[in-house]
SERO-4910 file (N, C-alpha, C, O; in steps of 0.05 Angstrom, whole numbers):
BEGIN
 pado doro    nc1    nc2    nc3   cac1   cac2   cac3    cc1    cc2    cc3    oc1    oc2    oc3
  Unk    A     17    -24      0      0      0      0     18     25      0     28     30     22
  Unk    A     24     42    -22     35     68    -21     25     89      3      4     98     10
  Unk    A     54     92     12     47    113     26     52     95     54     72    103     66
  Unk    A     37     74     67     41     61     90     46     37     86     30     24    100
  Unk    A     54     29     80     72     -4     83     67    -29     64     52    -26     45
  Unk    A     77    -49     70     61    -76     58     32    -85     75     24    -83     98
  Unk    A     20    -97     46     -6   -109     58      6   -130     80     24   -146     79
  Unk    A    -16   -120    108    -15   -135    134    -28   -157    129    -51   -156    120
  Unk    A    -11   -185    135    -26   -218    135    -33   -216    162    -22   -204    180
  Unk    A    -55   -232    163    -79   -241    194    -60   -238    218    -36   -245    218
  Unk    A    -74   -228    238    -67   -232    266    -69   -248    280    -54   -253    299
  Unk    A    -91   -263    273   -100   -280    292   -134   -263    304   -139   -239    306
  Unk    A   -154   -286    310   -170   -284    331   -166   -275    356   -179   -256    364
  Unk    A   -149   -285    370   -135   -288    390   -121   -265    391   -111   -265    414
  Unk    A   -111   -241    375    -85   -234    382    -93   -208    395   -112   -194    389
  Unk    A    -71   -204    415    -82   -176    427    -84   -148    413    -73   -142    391
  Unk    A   -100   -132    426   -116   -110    417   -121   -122    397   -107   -110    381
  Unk    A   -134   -142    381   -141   -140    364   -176   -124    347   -195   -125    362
  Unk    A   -178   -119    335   -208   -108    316   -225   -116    329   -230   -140    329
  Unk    A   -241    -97    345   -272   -107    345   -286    -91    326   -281    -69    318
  Unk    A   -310   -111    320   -330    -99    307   -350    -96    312   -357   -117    324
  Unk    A   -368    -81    310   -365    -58    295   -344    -32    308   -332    -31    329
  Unk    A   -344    -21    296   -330     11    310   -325     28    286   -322     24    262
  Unk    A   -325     51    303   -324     83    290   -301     83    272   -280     70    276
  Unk    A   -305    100    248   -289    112    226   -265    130    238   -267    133    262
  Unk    A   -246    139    227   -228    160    238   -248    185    255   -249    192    278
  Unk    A   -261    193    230   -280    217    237   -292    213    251   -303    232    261
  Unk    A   -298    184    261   -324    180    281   -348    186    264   -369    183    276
  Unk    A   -350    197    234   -379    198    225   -397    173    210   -417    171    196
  Unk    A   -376    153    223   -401    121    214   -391    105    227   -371    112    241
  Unk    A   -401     79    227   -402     54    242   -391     32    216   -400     27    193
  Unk    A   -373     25    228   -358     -4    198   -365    -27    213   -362    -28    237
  Unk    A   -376    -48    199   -375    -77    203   -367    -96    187   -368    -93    162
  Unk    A   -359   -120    197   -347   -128    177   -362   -139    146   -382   -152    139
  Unk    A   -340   -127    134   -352   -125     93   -368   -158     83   -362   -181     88
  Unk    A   -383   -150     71   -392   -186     59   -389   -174     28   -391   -152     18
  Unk    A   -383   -196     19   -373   -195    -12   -393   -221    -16   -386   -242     -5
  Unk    A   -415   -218    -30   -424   -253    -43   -433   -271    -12   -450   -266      5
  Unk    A   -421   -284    -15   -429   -305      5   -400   -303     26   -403   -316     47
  Unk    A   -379   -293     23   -356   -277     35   -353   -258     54   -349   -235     44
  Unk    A   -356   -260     85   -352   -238     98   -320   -235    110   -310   -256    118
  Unk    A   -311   -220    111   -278   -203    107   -273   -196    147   -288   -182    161
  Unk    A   -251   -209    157   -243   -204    185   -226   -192    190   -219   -205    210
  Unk    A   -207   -172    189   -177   -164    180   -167   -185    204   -149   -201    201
  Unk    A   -179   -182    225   -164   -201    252   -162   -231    234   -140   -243    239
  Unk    A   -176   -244    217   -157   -275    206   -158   -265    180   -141   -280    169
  Unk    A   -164   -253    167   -158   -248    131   -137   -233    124   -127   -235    101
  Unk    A   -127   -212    147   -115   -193    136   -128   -169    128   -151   -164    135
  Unk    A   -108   -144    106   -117   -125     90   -123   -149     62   -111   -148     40
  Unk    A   -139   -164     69   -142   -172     34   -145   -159     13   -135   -162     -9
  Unk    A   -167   -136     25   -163   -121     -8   -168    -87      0   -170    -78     23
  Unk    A   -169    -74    -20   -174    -49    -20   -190    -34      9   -182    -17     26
  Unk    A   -222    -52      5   -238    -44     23   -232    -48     53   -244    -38     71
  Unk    A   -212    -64     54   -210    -68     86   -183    -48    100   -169    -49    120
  Unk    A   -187    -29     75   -172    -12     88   -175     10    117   -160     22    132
  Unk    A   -209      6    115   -211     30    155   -219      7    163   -243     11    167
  Unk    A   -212    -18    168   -206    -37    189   -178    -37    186   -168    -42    208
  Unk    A   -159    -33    168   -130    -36    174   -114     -3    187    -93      5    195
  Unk    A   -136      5    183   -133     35    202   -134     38    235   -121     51    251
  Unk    A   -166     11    240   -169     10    259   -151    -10    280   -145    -14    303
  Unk    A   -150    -19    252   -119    -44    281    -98    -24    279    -89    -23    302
  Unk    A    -80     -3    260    -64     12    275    -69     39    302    -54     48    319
  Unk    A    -91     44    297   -106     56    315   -106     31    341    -94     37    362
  Unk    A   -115     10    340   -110     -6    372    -79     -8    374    -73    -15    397
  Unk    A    -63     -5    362    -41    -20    367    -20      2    377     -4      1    396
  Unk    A    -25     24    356      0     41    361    -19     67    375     -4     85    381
  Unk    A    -44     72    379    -55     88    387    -61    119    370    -48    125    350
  Unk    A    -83    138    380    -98    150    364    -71    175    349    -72    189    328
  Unk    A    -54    174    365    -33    196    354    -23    176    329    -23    184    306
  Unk    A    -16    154    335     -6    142    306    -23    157    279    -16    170    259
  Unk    A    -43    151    289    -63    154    266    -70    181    264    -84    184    244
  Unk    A    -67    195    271    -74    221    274    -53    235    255    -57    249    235
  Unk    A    -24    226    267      3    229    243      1    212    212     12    215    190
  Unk    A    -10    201    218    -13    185    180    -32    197    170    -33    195    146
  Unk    A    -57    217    184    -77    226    171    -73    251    165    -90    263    152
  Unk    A    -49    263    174    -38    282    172    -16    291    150    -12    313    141
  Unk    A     -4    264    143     20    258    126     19    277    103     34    296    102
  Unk    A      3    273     84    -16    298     60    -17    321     58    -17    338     40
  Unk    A    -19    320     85    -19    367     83      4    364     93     20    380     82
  Unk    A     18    346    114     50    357    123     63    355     95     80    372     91
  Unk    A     58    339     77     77    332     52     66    369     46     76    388     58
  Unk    A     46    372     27     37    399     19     46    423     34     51    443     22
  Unk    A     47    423     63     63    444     77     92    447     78    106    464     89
  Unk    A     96    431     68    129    435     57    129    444     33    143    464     31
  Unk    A    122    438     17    126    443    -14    114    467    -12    122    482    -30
  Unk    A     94    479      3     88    510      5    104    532     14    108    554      4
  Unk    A    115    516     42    136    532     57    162    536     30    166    559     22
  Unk    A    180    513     17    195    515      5    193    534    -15    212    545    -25
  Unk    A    171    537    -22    162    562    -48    162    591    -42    168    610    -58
  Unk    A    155    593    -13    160    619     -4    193    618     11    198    639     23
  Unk    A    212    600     12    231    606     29    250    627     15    242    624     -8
  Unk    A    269    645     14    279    662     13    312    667     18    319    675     40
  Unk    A    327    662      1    356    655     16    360    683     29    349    704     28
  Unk    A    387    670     47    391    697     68    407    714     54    426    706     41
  Unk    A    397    744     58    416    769     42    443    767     47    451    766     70
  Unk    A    460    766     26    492    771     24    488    804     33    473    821     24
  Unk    A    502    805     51    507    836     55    531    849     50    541    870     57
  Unk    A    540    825     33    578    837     23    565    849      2    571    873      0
  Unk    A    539    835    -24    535    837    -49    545    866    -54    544    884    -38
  Unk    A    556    869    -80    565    891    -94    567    919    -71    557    942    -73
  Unk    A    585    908    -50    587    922    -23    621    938    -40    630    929    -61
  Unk    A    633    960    -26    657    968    -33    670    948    -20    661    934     -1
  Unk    A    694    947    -33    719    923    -21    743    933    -25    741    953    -40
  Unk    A    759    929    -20    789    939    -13    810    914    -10    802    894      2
  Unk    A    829    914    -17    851    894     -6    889    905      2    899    927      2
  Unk    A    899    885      7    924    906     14    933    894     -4    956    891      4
  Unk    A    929    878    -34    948    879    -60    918    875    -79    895    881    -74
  Unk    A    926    865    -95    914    853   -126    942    850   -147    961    865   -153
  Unk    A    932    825   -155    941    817   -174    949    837   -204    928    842   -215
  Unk    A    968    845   -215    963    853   -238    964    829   -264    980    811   -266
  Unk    A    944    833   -282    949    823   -312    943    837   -331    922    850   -330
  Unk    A    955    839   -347    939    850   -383    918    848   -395    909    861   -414
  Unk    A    909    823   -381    889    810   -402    858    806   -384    837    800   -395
  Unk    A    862    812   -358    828    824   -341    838    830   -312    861    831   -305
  Unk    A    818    835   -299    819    845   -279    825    829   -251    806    814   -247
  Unk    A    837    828   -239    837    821   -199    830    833   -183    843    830   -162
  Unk    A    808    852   -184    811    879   -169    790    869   -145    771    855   -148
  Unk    A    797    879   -124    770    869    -95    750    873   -105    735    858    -92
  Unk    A    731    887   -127    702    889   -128    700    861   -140    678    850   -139
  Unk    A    724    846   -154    710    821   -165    699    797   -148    693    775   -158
  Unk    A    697    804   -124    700    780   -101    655    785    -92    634    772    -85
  Unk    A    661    803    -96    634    816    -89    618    823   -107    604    843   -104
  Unk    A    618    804   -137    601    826   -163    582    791   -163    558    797   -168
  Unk    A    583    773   -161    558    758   -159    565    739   -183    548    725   -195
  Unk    A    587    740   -188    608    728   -210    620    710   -203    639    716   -190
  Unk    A    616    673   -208    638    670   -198    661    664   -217    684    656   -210
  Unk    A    650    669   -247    669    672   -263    698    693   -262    718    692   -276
  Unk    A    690    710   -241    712    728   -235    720    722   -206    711    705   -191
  Unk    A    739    738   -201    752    733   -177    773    759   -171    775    778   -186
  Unk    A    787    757   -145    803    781   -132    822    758   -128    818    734   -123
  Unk    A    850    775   -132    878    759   -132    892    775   -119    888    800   -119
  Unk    A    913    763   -104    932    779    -84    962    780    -96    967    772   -119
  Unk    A    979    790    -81    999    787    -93   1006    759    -77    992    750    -58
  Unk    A   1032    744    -87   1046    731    -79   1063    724    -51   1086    715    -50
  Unk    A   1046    729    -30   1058    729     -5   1039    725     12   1016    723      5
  Unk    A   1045    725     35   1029    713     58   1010    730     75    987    726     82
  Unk    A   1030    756     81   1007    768     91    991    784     83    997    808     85
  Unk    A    964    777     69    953    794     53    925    795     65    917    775     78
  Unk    A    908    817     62    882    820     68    860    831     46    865    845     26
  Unk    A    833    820     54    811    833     31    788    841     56    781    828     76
  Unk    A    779    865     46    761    870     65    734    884     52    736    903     37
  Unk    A    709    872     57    689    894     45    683    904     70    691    897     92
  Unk    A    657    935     60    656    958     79    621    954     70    613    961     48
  Unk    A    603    942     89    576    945     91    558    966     93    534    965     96
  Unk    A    575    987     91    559   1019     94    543   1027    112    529   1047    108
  Unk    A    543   1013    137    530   1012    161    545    995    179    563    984    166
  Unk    A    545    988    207    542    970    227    515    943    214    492    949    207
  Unk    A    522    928    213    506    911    216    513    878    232    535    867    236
  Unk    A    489    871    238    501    846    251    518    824    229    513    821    205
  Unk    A    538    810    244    548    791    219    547    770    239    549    772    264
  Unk    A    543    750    226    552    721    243    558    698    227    560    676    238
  Unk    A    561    701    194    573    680    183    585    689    156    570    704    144
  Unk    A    607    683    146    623    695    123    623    672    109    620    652    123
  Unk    A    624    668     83    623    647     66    652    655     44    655    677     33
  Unk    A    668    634     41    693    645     19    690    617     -6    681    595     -2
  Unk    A    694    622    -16    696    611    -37    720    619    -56    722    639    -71
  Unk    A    737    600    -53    768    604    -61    771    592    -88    755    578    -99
  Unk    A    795    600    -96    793    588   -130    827    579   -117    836    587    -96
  Unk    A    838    567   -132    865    547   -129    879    556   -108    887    542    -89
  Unk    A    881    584   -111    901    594    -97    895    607    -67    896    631    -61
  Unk    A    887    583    -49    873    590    -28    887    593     -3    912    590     -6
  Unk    A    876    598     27    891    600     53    892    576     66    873    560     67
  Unk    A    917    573     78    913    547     90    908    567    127    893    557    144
  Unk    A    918    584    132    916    592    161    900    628    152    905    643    133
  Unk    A    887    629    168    881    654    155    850    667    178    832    652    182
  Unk    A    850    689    186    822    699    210    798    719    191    803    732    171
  Unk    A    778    717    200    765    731    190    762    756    218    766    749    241
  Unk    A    755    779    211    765    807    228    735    816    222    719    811    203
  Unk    A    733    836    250    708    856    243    720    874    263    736    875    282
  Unk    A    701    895    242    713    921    260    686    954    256    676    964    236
  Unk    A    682    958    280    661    977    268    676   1009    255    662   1020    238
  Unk    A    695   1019    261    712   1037    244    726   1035    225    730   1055    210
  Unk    A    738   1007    221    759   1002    201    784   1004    218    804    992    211
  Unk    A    783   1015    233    816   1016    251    814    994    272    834    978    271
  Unk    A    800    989    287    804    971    322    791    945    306    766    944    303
  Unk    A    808    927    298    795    907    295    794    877    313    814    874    326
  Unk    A    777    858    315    769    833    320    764    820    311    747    821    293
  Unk    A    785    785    325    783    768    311    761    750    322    756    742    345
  Unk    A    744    745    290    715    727    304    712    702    303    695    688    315
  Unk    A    738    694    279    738    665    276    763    658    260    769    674    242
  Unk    A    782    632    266    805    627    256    815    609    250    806    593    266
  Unk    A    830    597    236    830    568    225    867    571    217    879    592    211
  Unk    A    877    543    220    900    534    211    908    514    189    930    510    178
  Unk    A    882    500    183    875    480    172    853    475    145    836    458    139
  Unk    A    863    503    133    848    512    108    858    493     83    882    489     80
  Unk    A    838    484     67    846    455     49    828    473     22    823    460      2
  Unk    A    818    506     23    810    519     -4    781    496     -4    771    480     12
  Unk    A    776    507    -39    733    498    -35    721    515    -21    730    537    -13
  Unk    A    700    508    -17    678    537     -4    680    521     26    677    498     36
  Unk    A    690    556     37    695    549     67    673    568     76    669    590     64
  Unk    A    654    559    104    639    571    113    649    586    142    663    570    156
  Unk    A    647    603    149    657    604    181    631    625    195    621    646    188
  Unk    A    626    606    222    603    618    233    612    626    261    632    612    266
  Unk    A    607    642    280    614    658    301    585    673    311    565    674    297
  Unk    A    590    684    339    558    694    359    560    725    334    579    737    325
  Unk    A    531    729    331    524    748    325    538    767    322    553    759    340
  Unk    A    551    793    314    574    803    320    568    840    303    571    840    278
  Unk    A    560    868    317    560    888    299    581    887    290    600    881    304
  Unk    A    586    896    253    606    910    242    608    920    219    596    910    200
  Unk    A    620    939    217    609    948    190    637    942    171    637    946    147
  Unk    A    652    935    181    681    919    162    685    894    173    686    887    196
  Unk    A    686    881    147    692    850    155    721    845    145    728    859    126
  Unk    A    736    830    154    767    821    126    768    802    135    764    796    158
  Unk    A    776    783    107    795    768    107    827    767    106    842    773     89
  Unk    A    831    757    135    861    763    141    877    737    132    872    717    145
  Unk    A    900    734    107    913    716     98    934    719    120    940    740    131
  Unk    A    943    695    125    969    682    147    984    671    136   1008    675    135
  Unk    A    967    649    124    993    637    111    979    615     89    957    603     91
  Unk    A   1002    616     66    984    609     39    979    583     40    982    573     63
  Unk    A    973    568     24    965    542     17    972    530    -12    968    507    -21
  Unk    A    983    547    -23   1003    546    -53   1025    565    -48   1032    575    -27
  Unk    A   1034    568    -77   1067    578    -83   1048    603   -100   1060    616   -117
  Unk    A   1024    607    -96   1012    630   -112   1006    655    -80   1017    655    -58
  Unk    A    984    673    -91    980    686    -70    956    671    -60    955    646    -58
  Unk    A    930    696    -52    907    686    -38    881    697    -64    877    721    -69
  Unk    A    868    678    -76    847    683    -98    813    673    -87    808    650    -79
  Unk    A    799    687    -87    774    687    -78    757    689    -99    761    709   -113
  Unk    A    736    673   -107    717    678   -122    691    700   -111    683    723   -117
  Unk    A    687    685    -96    665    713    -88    664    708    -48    664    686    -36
  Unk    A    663    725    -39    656    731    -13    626    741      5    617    764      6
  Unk    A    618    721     14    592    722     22    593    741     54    610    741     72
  Unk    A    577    749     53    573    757     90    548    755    100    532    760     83
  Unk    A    537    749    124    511    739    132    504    740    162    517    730    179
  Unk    A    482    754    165    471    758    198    474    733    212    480    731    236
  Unk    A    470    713    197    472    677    214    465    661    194    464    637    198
***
């Protein structure tokens, strides 16, 4: 039977809680006894769910067995399925508050042929990216144009990632705090989460690299939680 299990073979006469009959529907708005087909009357207690129809007697033996909350949750199953697929339609991802935020770094990469510049970390691109120079201690920082709460930074590194490296907040840009820190950076999309925290500058502080290149970011996320 989709949805709740295999067809149940007989219990027995004998077996506890088993089916009495007659008794009430889920709704309680009728009285079931047992079905006659022809010259065939149907017991779920020795026949089983034989067929289709003995399905609110196979209701009512999980109703004796596992009790009225069992049943109450399987009659429920339908709209909980539909209240998800409603909720999911309205859900809403959480605002990047770096998005096309100003950014700054203490290098970039030069080339001839496109750009490394900090706004590429923050344009919603991840075909682009911000590149550092070739050394260890390097920083990228966006500026949220307000105080706002932060409590999780999302990086997303391209080859040339940090293996040790803090993420900083600071509500001036000068006195900064470290909110979260790692030694053990392996690049891929690194998430880092920390308590709630005002700031209106966030950075990524490079320590120490993870290649023979500098520190390359695809895009930089920032987030209330």
């Amino acid at each position: 039977m989709n949805g709740v299990g295999g067809w149940p073979g007989p219990r027995g006469a004998d077996a506890p809680n088993k089916v009495t009959y007659p008794f009430k529907s889920v709704d309680g708005g009728s009285v079931i006894d047992r079905q006659t087909t022809g010259e065939r009357t149907w017991d779920l207690n020795t026949d089983g769910a034989a067929h289709y129809g003995l399905v609110p007697d196979w209701i009512e033996d999980i109703r004796r067995v596992g009790g009225q909350d069992t049943v109450d949750d399987l009659f429920r199953g339908a709209e909980s399925y539909l209240d998800t697929w409603a909720a999911s339609e309205k859900h809403e991802p959480g605002v990047d508050l770096a998005a096309d935020s100003a950014a700054s770094a203490s290098s970039s990469e030069w080339s001839l042929f496109t750009s490394y510049q900090p706004h590429r970390a923050v344009d919603g691109d991840r075909g682009t990216r911000w590149a550092s120079d070739w050394s260890d201690d390097q920083w990228y920082q966006v500026d949220l144009g307000s105080p706002r709460t932060v409590g999780r930074v999302t990086l997303d590194w391209e080859r040339a990632y940090a293996k040790a490296y803090r993420i900083e907040l600071s509500t001036d840009g000068t006195t900064w705090r470290t909110a979260w820190s790692t030694s053990a950076g392996d690049g891929g999309l690194d998430t880092a989460r920390f308590a709630g925290t005002p700031a209106r500058y966030v950075r990524v502080h490079g320590l120490e690299r993870g290649t023979g290149w500098g520190y390359s970011l695809r895009e930089v996320g920032v987030h209330s939680g």
